[in-house]
N, C-alpha and C positions, 0 to 999 in steps of 0.2 A: 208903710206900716212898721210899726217900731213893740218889742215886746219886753216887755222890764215891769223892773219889782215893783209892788205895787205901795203909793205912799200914803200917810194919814187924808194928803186931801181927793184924795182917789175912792176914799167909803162911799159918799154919795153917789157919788155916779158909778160905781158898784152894785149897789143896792137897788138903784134904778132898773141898770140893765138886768139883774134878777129876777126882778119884780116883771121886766119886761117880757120876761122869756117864761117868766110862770115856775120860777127857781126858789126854795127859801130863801129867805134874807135874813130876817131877823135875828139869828144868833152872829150875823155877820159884825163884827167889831174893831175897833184899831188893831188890839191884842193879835185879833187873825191874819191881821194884813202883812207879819213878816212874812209867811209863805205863800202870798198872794203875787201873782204876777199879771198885767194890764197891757191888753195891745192898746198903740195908740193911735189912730187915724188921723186925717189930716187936721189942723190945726189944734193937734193936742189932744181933742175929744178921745175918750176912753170908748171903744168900742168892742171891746173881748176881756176876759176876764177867767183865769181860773186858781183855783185853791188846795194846797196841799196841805191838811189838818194831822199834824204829826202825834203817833202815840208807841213811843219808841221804837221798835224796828219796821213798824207798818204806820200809814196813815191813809187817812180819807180822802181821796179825791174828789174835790165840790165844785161846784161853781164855776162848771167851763160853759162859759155862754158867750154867745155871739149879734153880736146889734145888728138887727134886719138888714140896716143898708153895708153891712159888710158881709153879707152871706156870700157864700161860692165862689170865696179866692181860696179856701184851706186855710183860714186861719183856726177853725175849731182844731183843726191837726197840728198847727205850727202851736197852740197855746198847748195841747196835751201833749208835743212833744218838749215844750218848754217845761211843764211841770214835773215829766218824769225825767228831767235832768237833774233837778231841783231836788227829788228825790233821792238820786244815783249822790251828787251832792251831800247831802244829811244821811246817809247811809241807812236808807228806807230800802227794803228787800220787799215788799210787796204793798201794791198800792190795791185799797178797795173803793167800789164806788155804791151808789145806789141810784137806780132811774129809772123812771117811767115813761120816757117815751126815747132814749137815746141807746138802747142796746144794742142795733144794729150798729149803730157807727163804734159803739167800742171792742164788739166781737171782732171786727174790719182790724181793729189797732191791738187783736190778741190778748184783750181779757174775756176769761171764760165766767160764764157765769156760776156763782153756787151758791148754796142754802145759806142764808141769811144767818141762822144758828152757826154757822163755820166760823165768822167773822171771829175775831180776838175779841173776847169782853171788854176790854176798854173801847171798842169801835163800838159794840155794841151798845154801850153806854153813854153815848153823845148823843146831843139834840138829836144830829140827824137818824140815827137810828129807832130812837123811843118817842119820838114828836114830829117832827117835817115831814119824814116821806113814810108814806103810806102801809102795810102790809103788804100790799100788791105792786114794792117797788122791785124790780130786779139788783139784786145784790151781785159783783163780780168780782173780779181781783185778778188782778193782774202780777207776776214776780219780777222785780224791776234787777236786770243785771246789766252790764257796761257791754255796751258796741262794740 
């Protein structure tokens, strides 16, 4: 399993495994795929997927999903810890997310959850906030500092 940046021909089978996993897609674009990172499985096929949506010192973390037949090696943890390197990298201090069914595994990786109104307005002002995920998503945030 191999984990790198994710490239223009990488959208479609992005957006699949999205779809796959019951993740938005639709605001998913070229534009977003420079903070995009893609595991790869065996022969190349894109099997994991996550996204860091930057909006100056903070960004959204999207789009960590995992293709069924790579479930339970840790790759959902090798791609979140790829991402908040990637962060540490672009000098993002605190990563937030939004989910409906994956809170437990992010409380486990030490983000706490909090009130959705907390988020920076510019977070609060993306798709994912005012259109994709629901009222009833869990909002958290995590402060990303170096090892």
């Amino acid at each position: 399993m191999k984990i790198r940046a994710a490239r223009p021909e990488d959208l479609d089978a992005i957006i699949v495994l999205l779809t796959e996993n019951a993740l938005p897609a639709s605001d998913i674009s070229h534009e977003l795929l420079c903070d995009f990172a893609v595991a790869e499985g065996d022969g190349g096929f894109v099997v994991g997927s996550v996204g860091v949506e930057r909006y100056d010192s903070n960004a959204l973390l999207r789009s960590l999903a995992v293709a069924q037949t790579a479930r339970n090696a840790a790759l959902g943890s090798l791609l979140l810890a790829h991402a908040e390197g990637l962060a540490l990298d672009r000098a993002i201090s605190e990563l937030w997310l939004l989910t409906t069914t994956t809170s437990d595994f992010f409380r486990r990786k030490d983000y706490l959850d909090v009130a959705r109104s907390t988020a920076p307005a510019n977070l609060q002002a993306t798709t994912q906030f005012t259109q994709l995920c629901p009222a009833s998503a869990v909002c958290m945030r995590k402060i990303i500092r170096p090892r």
